[in-house]
Residue frames relative to the residue before (quaternion, step in Angstrom):
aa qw qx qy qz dx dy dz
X 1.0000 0.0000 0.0000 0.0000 0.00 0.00 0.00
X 0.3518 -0.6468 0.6324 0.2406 3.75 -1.08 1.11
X 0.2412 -0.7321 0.6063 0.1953 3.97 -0.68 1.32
X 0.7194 0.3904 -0.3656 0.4431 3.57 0.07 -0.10
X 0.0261 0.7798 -0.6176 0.0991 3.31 -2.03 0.29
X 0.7749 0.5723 -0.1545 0.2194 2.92 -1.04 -0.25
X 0.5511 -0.3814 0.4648 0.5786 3.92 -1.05 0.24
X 0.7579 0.4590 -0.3653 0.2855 3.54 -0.35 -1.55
X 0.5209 0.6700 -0.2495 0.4663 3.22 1.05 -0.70
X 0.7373 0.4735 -0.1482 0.4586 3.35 0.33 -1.01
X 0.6004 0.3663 -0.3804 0.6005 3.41 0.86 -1.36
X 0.5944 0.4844 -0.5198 0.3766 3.85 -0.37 -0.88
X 0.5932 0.5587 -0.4254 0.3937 3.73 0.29 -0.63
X 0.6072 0.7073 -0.2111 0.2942 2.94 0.77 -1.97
X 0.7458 0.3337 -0.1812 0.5474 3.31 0.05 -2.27
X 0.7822 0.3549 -0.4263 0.2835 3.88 0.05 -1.15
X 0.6075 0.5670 -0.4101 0.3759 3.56 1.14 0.09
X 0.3934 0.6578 -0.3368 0.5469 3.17 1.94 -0.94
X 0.7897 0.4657 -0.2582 0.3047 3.77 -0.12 -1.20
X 0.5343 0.7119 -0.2364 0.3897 3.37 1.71 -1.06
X 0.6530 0.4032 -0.1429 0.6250 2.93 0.90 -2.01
X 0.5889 0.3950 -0.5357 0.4585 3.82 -0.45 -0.20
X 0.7978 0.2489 -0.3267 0.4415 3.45 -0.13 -0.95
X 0.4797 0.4991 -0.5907 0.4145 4.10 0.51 0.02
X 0.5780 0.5840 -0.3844 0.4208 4.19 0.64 -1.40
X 0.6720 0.5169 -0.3176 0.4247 3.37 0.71 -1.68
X 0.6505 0.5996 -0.1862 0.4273 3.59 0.73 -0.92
X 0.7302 0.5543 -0.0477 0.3966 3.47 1.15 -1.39
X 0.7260 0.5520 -0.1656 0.3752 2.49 1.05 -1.57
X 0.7320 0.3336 -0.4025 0.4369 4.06 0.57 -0.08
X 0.5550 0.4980 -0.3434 0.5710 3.51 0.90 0.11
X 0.8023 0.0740 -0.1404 0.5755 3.84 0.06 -0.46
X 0.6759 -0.4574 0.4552 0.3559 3.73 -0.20 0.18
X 0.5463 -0.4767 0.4954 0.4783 3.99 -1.28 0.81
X 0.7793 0.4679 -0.3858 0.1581 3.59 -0.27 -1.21
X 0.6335 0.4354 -0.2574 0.5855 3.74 1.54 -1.00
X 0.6475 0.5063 -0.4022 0.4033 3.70 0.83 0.12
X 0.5570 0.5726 -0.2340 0.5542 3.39 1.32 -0.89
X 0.8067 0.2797 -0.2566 0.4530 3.41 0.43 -0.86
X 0.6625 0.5018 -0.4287 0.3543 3.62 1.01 -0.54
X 0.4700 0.6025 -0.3883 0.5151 3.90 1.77 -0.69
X 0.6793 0.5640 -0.2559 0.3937 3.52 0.68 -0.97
X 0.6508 0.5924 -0.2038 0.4290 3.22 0.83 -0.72
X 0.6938 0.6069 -0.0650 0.3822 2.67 1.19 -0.97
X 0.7039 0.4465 -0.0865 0.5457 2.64 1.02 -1.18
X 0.4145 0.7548 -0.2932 0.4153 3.49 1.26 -0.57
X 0.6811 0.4057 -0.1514 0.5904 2.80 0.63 -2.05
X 0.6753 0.5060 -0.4282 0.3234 3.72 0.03 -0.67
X 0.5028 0.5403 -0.3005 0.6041 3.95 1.22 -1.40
X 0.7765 0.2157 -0.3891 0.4462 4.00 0.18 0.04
X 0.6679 0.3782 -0.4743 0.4312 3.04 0.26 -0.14
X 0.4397 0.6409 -0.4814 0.4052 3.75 1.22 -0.02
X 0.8263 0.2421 -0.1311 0.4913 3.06 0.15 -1.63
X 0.7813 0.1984 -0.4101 0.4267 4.22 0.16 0.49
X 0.6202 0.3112 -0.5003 0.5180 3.86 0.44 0.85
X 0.7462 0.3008 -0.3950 0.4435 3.58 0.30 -0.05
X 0.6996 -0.6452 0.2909 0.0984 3.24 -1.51 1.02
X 0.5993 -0.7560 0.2209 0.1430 3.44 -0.07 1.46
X 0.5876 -0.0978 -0.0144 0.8031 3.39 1.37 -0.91
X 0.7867 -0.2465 0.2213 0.5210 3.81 -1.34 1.80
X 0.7638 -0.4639 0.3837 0.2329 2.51 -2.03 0.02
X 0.4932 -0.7321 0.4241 0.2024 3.52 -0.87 1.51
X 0.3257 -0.6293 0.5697 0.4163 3.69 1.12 -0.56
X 0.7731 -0.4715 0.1663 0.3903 3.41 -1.24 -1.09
X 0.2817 -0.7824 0.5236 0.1856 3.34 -0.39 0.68
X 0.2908 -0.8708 0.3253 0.2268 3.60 -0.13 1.24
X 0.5105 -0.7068 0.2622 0.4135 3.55 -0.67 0.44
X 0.5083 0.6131 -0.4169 0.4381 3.47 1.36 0.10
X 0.5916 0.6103 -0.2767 0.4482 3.45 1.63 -0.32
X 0.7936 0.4183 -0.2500 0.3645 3.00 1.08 -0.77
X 0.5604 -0.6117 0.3854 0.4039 3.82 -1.21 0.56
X 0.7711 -0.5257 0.3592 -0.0001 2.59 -1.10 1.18
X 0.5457 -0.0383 0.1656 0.8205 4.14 1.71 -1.33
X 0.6811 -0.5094 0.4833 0.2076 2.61 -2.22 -0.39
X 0.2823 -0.7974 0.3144 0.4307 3.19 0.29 0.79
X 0.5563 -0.5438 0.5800 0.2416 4.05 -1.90 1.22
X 0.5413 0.6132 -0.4958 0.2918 3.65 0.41 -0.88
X 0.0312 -0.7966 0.6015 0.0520 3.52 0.18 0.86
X 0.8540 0.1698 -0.1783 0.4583 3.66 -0.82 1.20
X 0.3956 0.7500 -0.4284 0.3121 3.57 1.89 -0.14
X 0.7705 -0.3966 0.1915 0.4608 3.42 -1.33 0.30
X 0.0587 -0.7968 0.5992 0.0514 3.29 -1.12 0.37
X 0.4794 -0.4503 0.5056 0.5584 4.11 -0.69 0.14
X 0.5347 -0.6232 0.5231 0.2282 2.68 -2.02 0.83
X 0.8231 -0.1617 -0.0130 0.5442 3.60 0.51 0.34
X 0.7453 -0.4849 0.2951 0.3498 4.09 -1.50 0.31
X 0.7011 -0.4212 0.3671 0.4430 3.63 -1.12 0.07
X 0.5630 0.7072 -0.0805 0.4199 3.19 1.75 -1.20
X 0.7936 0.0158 0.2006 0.5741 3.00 -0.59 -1.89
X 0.3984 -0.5050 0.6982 0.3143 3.54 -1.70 0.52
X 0.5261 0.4469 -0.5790 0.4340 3.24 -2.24 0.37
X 0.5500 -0.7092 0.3541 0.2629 3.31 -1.56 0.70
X 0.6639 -0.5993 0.1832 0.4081 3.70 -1.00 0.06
X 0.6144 0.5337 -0.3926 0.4285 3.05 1.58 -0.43
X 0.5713 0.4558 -0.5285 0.4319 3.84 0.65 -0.32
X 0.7491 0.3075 -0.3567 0.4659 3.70 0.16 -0.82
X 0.5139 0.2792 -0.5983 0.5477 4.02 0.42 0.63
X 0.6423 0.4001 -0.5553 0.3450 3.99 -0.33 0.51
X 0.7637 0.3995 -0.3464 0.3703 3.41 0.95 -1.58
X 0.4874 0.6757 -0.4756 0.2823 3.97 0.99 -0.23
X 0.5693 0.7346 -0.0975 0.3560 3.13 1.75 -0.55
X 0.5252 0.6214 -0.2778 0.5107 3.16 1.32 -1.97
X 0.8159 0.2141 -0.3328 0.4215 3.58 -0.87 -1.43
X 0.6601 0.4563 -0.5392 0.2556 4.09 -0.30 0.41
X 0.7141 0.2801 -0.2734 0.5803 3.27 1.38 -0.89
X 0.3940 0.4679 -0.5516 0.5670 3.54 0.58 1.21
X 0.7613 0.4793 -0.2417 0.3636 3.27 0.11 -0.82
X 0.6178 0.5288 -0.1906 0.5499 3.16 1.32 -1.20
X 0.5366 0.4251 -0.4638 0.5623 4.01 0.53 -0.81
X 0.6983 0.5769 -0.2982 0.3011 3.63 -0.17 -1.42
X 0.7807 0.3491 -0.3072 0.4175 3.39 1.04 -0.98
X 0.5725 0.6785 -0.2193 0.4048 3.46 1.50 -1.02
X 0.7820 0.3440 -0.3248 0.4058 3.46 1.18 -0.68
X 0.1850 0.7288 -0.5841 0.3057 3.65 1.10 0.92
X 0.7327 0.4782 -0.1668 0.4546 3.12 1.09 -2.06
X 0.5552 -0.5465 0.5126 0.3611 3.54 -1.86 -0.18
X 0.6256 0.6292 -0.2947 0.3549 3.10 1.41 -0.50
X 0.0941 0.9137 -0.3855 0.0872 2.83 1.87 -0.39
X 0.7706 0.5200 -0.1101 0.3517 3.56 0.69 -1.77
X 0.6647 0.4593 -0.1763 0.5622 3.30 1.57 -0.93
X 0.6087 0.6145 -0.2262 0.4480 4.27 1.29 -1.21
X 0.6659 0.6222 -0.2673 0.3132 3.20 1.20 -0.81
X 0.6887 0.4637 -0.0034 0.5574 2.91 1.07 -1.56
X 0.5448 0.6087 -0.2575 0.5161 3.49 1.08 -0.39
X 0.6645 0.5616 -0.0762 0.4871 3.21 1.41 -1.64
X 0.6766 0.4905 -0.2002 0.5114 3.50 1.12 -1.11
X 0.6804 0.4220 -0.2456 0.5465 3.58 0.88 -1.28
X 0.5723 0.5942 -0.2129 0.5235 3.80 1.31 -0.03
X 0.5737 0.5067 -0.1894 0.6150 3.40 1.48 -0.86
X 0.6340 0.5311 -0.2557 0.5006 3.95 1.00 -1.19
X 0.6289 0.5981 -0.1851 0.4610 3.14 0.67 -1.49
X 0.7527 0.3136 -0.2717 0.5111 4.00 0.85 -0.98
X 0.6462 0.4572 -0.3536 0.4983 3.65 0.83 -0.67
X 0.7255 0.3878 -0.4290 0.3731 3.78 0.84 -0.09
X 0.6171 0.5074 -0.3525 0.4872 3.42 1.49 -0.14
X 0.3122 0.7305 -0.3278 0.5114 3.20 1.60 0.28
X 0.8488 0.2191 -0.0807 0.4744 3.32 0.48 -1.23
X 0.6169 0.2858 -0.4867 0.5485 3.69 1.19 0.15
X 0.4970 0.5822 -0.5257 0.3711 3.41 0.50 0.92
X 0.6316 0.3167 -0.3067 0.6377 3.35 0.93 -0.81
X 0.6964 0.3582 -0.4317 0.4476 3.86 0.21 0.36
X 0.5377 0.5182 -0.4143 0.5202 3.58 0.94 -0.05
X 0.7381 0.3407 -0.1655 0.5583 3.78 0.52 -1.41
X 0.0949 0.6874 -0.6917 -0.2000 3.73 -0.86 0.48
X 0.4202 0.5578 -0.6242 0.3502 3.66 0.59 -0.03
X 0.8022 0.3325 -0.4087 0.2808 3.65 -0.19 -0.62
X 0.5088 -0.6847 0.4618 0.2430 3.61 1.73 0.76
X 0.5365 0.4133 -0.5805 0.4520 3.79 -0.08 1.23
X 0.2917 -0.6878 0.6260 0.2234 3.41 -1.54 0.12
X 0.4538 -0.6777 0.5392 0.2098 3.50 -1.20 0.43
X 0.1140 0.9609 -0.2362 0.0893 3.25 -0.70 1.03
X 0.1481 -0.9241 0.1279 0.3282 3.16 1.70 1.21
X 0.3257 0.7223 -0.4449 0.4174 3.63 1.22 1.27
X 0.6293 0.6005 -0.1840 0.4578 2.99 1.58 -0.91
X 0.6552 0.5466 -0.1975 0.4826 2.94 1.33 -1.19
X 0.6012 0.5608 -0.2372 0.5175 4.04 1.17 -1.35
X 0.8303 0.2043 -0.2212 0.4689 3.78 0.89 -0.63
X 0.3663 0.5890 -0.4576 0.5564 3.53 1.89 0.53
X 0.7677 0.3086 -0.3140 0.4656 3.52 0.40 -0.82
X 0.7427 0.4221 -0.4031 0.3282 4.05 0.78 -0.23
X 0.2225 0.7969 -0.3161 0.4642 3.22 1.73 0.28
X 0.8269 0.3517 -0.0502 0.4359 2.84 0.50 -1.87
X 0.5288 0.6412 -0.3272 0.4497 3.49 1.60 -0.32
X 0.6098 0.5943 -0.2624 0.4540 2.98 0.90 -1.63
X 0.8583 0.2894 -0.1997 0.3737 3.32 0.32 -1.05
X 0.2490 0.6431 -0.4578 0.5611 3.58 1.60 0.62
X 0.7672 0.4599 -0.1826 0.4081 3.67 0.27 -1.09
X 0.5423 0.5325 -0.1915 0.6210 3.37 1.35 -1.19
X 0.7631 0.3728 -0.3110 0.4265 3.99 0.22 -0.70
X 0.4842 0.6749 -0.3319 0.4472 3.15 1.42 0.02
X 0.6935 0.4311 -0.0761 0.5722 2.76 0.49 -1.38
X 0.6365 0.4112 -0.3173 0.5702 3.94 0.75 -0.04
X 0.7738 0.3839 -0.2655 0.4282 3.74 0.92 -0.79
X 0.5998 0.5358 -0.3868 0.4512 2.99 1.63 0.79
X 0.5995 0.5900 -0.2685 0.4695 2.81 1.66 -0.40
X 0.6601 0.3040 -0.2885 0.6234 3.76 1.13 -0.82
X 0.1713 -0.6246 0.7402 0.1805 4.04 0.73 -0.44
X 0.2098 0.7423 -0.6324 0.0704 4.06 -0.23 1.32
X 0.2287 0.6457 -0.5839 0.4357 3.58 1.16 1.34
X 0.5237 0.6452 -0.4054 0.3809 3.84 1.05 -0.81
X 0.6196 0.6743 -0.2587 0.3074 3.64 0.97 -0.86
X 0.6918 0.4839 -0.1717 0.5077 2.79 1.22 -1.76
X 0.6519 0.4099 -0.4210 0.4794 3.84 0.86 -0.07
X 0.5998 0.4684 -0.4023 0.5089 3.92 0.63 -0.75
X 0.7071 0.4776 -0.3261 0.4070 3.93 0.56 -0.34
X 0.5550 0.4700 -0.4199 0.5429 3.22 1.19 -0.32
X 0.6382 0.5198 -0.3264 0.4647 4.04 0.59 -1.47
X 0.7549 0.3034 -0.3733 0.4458 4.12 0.54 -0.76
């Protein structure tokens, strides 16, 4: 039996991941500049708020979910029906499997463009972002106790999420320009 569950559940994830990352920034932040601390805590945490809300059970704990119940693969139906929206938020499942995405590869441009590598971290970062949302889903196909299905839809709008918000961090790492850091850190 999977003992845990549940919204409440989740949020608890949430804040104590929420608290982590604050204090990692708090940490960061005189050595690398607010902007690569903020975003690397953020990131983090990001990544943590998904793995909250798709490995942990949706309504409490499911008890046992038998194995004769459970599917067999992931399901191919790319774009097939899905619930109209989370336990949570209204709106369908495929937008919110993209926007869970946005703030990491936002976050992730933001943190990378401190560095020079900037060009090489990014893409690393994204193919790194794919890489968790598919182990995501052979998780919820490995575990049926925690009562999710795998579904390589999830994965197609887990990874354009994460694009989207590649593009967006651009467009933010021009705005804060957190390459400034890496020179004031050398001068203090």
């Amino acid at each position: 039996m999977f003992p845990v569950g549940g919204v409440g559940v989740m949020l608890l994830g949430t804040a104590v991941s929420g608290l982590l990352a604050g204090l990692l920034a708090l940490a960061l932040r005189r050595r690398f500049g607010l902007v690569f601390a903020v975003a690397f805590a953020g990131l983090l945490w990001s990544v943590a708020v998904i793995g909250c809300v798709t490995l942990i059970p949706a309504n409490g704990a499911p008890g046992i979910v038998s194995a004769t119940g459970r599917l067999p693969g992931c399901s191919w139906d790319i774009g097939g029906p899905a619930p109209t929206g989370f336990w949570i938020f209204s709106g369908g499942q495929r937008l919110l499997n993209t926007a869970v995405f946005v703030p990491s590869g936002a976050l992730l441009v933001l943190a990378a463009a401190r560095w020079r590598s900037a060009w090489t971290l990014v893409p690393i970062g994204l193919l790194l972002l794919a890489a968790y949302s598919a182990g995501i889903e052979k998780t919820q196909l490995e575990l049926a106790r925690i009562d999710r299905a795998c579904d390589v839809t999830d994965f197609i709008d887990n990874v354009t999420g994460a694009v989207l918000g590649v593009g967006l961090g651009i467009v933010l790492a021009l705005v804060f320009r957190p390459w400034r850091d890496r020179a004031a850190s050398r001068l203090g």
